[in-house]
C-alpha positions in Angstrom: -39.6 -52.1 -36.0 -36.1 -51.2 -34.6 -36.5 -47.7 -36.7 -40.4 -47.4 -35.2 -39.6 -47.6 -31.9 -36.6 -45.0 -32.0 -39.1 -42.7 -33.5 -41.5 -42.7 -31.2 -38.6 -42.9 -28.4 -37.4 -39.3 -29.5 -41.2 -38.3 -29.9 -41.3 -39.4 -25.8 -38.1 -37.5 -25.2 -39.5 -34.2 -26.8 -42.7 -34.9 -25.0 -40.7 -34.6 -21.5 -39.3 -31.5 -22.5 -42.3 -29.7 -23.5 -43.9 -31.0 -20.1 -40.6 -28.9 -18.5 -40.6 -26.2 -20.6 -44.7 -25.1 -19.8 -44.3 -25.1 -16.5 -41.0 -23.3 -16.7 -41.2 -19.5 -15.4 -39.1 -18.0 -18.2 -41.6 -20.1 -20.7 -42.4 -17.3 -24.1 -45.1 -16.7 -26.1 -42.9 -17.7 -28.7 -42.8 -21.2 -27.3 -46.5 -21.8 -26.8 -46.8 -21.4 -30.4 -43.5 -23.9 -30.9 -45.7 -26.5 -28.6 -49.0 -26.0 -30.2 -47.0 -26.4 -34.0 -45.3 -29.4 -32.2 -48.1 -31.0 -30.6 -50.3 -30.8 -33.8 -47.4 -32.5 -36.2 -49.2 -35.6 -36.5 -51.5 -38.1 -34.2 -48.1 -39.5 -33.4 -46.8 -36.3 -31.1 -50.2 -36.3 -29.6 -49.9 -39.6 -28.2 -46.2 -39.1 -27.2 -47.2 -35.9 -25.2 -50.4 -38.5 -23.7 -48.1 -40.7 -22.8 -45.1 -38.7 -21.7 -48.0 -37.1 -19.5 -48.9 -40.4 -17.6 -45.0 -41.8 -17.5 -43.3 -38.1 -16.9 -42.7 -39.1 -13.3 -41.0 -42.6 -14.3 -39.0 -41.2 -17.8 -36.8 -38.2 -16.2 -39.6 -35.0 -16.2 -40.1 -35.4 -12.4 -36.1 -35.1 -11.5 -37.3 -31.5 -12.6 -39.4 -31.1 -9.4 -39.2 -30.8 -5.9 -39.2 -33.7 -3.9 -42.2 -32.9 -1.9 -44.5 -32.1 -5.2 -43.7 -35.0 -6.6 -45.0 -37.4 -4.1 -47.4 -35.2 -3.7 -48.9 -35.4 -7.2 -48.3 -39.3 -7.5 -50.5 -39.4 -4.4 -53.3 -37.6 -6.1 -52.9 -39.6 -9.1 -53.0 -43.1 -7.9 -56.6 -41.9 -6.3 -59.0 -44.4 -7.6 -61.7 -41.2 -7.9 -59.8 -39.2 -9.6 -60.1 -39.4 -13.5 -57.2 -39.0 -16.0 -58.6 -35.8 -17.5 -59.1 -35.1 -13.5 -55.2 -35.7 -13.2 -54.5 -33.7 -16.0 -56.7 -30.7 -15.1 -54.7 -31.1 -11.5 -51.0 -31.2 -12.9 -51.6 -28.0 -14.9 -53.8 -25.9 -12.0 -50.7 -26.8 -10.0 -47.7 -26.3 -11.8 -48.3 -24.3 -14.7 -50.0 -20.3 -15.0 -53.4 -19.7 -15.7 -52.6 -18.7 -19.4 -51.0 -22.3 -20.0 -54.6 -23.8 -19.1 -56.0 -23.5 -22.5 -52.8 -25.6 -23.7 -53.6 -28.2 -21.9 -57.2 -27.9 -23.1 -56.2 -29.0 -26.8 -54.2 -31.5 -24.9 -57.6 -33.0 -23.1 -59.7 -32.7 -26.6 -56.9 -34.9 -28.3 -57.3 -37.4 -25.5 -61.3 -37.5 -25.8 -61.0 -38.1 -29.8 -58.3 -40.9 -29.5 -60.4 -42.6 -26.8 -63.5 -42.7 -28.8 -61.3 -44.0 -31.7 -62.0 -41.4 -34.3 -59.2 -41.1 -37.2 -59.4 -37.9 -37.8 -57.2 -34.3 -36.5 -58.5 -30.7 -37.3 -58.6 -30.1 -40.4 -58.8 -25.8 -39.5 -55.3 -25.9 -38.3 -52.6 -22.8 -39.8 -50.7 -24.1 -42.0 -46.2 -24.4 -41.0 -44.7 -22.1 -42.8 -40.9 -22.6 -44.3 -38.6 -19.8 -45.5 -35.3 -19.8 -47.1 -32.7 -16.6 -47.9 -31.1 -15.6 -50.4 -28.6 -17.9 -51.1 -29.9 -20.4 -48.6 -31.3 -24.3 -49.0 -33.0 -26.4 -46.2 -34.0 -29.5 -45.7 -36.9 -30.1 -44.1 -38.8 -33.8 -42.6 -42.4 -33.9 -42.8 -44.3 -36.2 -39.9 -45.6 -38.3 -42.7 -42.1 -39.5 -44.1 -42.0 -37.0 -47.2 -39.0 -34.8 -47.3 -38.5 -31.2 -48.6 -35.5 -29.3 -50.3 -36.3 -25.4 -50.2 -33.7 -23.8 -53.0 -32.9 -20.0 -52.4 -35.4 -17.4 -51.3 -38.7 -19.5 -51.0 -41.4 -19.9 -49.0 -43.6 -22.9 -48.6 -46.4 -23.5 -46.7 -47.6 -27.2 -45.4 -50.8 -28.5 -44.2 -51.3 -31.9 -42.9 -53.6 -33.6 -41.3 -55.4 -37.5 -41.7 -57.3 -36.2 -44.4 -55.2 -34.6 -46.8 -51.6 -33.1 -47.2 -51.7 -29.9 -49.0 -48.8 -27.2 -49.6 -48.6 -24.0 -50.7 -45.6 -22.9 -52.6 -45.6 -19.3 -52.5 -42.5 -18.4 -54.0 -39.5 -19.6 -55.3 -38.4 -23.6 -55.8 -38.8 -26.9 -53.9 -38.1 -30.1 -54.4 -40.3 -32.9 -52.9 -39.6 -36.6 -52.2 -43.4 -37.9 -51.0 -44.0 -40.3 -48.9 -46.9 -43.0 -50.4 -50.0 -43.1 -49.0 -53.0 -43.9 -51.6 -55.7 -41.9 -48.5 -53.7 -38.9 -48.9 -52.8 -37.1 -52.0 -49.8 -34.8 -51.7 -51.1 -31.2 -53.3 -48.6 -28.8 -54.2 -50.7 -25.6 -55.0 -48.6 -22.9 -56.8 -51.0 -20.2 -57.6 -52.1 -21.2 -60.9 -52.5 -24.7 -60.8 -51.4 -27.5 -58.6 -49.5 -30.5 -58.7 -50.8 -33.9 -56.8 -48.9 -37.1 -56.2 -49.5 -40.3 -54.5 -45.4 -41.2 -54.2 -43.0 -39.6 -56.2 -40.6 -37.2 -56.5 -40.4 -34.2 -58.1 -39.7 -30.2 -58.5 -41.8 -27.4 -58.3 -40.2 -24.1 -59.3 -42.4 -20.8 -59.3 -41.4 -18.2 -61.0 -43.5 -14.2 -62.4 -44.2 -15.9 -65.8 -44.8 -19.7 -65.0 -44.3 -22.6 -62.6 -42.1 -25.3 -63.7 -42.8 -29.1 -62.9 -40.5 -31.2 -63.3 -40.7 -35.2 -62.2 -38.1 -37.0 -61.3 -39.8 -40.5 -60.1 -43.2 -42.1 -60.5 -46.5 -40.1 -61.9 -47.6 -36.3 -61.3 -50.6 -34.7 -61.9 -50.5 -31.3 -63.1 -53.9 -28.9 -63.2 -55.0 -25.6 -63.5 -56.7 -23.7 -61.1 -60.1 -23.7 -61.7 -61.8 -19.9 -62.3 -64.7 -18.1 -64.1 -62.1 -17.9 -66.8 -60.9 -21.5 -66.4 -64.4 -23.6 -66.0 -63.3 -26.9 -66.9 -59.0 -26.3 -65.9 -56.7 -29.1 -68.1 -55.5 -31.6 -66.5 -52.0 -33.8 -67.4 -49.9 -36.5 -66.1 -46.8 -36.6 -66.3 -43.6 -39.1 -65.5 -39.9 -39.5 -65.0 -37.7 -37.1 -66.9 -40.8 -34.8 -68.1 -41.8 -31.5 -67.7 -44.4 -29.1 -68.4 -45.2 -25.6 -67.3 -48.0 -23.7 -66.6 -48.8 -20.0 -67.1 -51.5 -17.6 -68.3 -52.4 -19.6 -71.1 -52.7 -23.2 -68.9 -50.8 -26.1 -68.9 -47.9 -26.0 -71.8 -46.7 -29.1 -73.8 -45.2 -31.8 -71.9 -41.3 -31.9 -73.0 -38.5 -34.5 -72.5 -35.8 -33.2 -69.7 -32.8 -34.0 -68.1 -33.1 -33.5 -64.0 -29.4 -33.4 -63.7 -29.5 -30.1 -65.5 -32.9 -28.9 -64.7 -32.4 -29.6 -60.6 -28.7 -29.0 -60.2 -29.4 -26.4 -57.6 -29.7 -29.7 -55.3 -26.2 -30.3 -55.9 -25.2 -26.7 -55.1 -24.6 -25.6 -59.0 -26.0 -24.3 -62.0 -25.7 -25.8 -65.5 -25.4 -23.9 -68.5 -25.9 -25.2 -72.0 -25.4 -22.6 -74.6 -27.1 -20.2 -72.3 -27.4 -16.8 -73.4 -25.4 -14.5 -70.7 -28.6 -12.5 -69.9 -30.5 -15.4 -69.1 -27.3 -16.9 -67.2 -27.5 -13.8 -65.0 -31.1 -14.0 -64.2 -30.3 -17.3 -63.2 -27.6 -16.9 -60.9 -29.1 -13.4 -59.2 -31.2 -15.6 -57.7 -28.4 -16.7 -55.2 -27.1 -13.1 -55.0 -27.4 -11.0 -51.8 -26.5 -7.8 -54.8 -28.1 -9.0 -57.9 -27.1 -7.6 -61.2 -29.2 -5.2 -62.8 -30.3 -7.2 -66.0 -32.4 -4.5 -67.9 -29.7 -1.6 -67.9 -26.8 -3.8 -68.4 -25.3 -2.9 -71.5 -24.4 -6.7 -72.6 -23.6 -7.8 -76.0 -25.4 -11.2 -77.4 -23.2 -13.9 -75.5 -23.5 -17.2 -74.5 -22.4 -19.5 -71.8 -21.6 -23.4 -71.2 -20.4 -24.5 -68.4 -20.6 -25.6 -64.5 -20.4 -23.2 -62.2 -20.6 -23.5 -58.1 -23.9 -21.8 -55.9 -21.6 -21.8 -52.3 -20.1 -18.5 -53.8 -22.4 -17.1 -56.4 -20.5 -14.0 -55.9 -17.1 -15.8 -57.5 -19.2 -17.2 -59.7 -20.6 -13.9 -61.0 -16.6 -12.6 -61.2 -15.5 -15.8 -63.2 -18.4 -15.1 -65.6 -17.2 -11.2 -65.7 -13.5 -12.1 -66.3 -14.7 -14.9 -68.9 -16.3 -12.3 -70.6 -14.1 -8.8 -69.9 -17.1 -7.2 -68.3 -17.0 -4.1 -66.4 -18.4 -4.4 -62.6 -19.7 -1.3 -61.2 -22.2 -0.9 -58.3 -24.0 2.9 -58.1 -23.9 4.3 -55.2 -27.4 6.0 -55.6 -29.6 3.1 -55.5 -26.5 0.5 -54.7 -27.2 -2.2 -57.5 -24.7 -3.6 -59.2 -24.5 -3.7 -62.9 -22.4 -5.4 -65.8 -21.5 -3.5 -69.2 -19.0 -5.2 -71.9 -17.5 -1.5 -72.7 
């Protein structure tokens, strides 16, 4: 209860500040599209910004206005004729632009669905996007509980809503600890198939050839994506310490793995087992801002074991090249960097 109430104390709080910052006269496009991504998190900010609305006055927004507005405004809003949408109309006409209206238009429509009890938010919304660099991770909360790890270079799109929470990986790797709830599967789509889970954890890594899944806790299910080529697309579950991948030929056979090694990245490393150096490389450019050139490196067949750290992949990439004697050279033509054993 304790952890309920801060939450929805913090929601109030941000609430406020959006109340400040759309009637502000240095306001930005940029932020309008903040509030609306803000405001349609979840039925939860909805109500905050409802009730931050009716409270502002009492909860710190009005020490942000003169004096003489104020008691102006609580005069027109204790009027028993006036309305609450009437109010609401009222506080925007008067202290916000004419552009800023149509804000507080979603604002009234959210009002008039949680009045008439209905359980549902649009279901049309744009998705939030999420983006990582190279050599980046993020973390990243979702309004229903779940939590996101982004690895280098990705991007992930989320959609949620009372009816469904679907994401679209679009590149790279993510790991994804879900938040149960039986109404509403979580969907990872990655192109060629998807992966759906109720509560669990697990990894999702995309990649040219094939998308990795890899569970970590409780039950996924994997699919492919349904076509004229794929009619009836395979479906197959699978649980803690599995993986499968799919490709161009479907889902693949479900193998026995161990996360530590498969989802190091989480722990800012990268395993190696025996790996060959090429592969090792392809790996680690990954989490280099100059990747090696793999296909023109002239590399001899060599393998590597060992732990290396990802918060310098560039040391990394020179204890691999003094391991091995390797030559560094970067051309200055096309400035990419390349490895030769010679």
């Amino acid at each position: 209860m304790e952890k309920q109430n801060s939450h929805k104390g913090n929601l109030l709080d941000e609430a406020e500040a959006w109340i400040v910052k759309l009637r502000s006269e240095d306001v930005t496009v940029d932020d309008k599209r903040a509030f609306s991504a803000w405001l349609n998190t979840s039925r939860d900010h909805i109500r905050a910004f409802d009730e931050a609305y009716n409270l502002w006055e009492n909860l710190g927004a009005a020490k942000f206005l003169p004096e003489e507005v104020l008691i102006n405004y609580q005069q027109q809003a204790s009027s028993d004729e006036m309305s609450f949408a009437g109010t609401l109309e009222s506080f925007y006409r008067r202290f916000v632009s004419p552009w800023q209206i149509s804000i507080a238009v979603t604002c009234l429509l959210a009002v008039f669905i949680f009045s008439n009890d209905l359980t549902t938010t649009p279901s049309n919304l744009a998705p939030v996007r999420y983006e990582t660099a190279v050599g980046e991770t993020r973390q990243v909360s979702l309004s229903d509980g779940s939590i996101i790890e982004l690895n280098t270079n990705s991007i992930l799109d989320v959609q949620i809503t009372n009816e469904k929470r679907l994401l679209n990986l679009v590149e790279g790797e993510a790991f994804f600890s879900v938040a149960p709830d039986k109404n509403r599967p979580f969907i990872v789509d990655f192109g060629k198939g998807s992966a759906t889970a109720v509560g669990t954890a697990f990894n999702v890594y995309r990649k040219a050839s094939n998308t990795a899944i890899t569970v970590t806790e409780g039950i996924v299910a994997v699919r492919e994506s349904a076509d004229l080529a794929v009619p009836n697309p395979e479906a197959r579950h699978i649980t803690e310490n599995q993986q499968v991948k799919v490709g161009n030929r479907g889902v693949g056979p479900t193998r026995n793995v161990h996360p530590d090694y498969q989802l190091s990245w989480r722990d800012k490393t990268v395993v190696f087992n025996n790996t060959s150096l090429r592969l090792a490389l392809q790996e680690l450019n990954r989490y280099l801002v100059m990747p090696v050139n793999i296909q023109k490196s002239n590399l001899s067949d060599l393998n590597v074991t060992g732990t290396f750290s990802l918060d310098s992949p560039d040391e990394t990439l020179d204890a691999l090249v003094a391991t091995f004697d390797l030559t560094k050279t970067t051309s200055s033509i096309d400035n990419t960097l390349y490895l030769s054993d010679e």
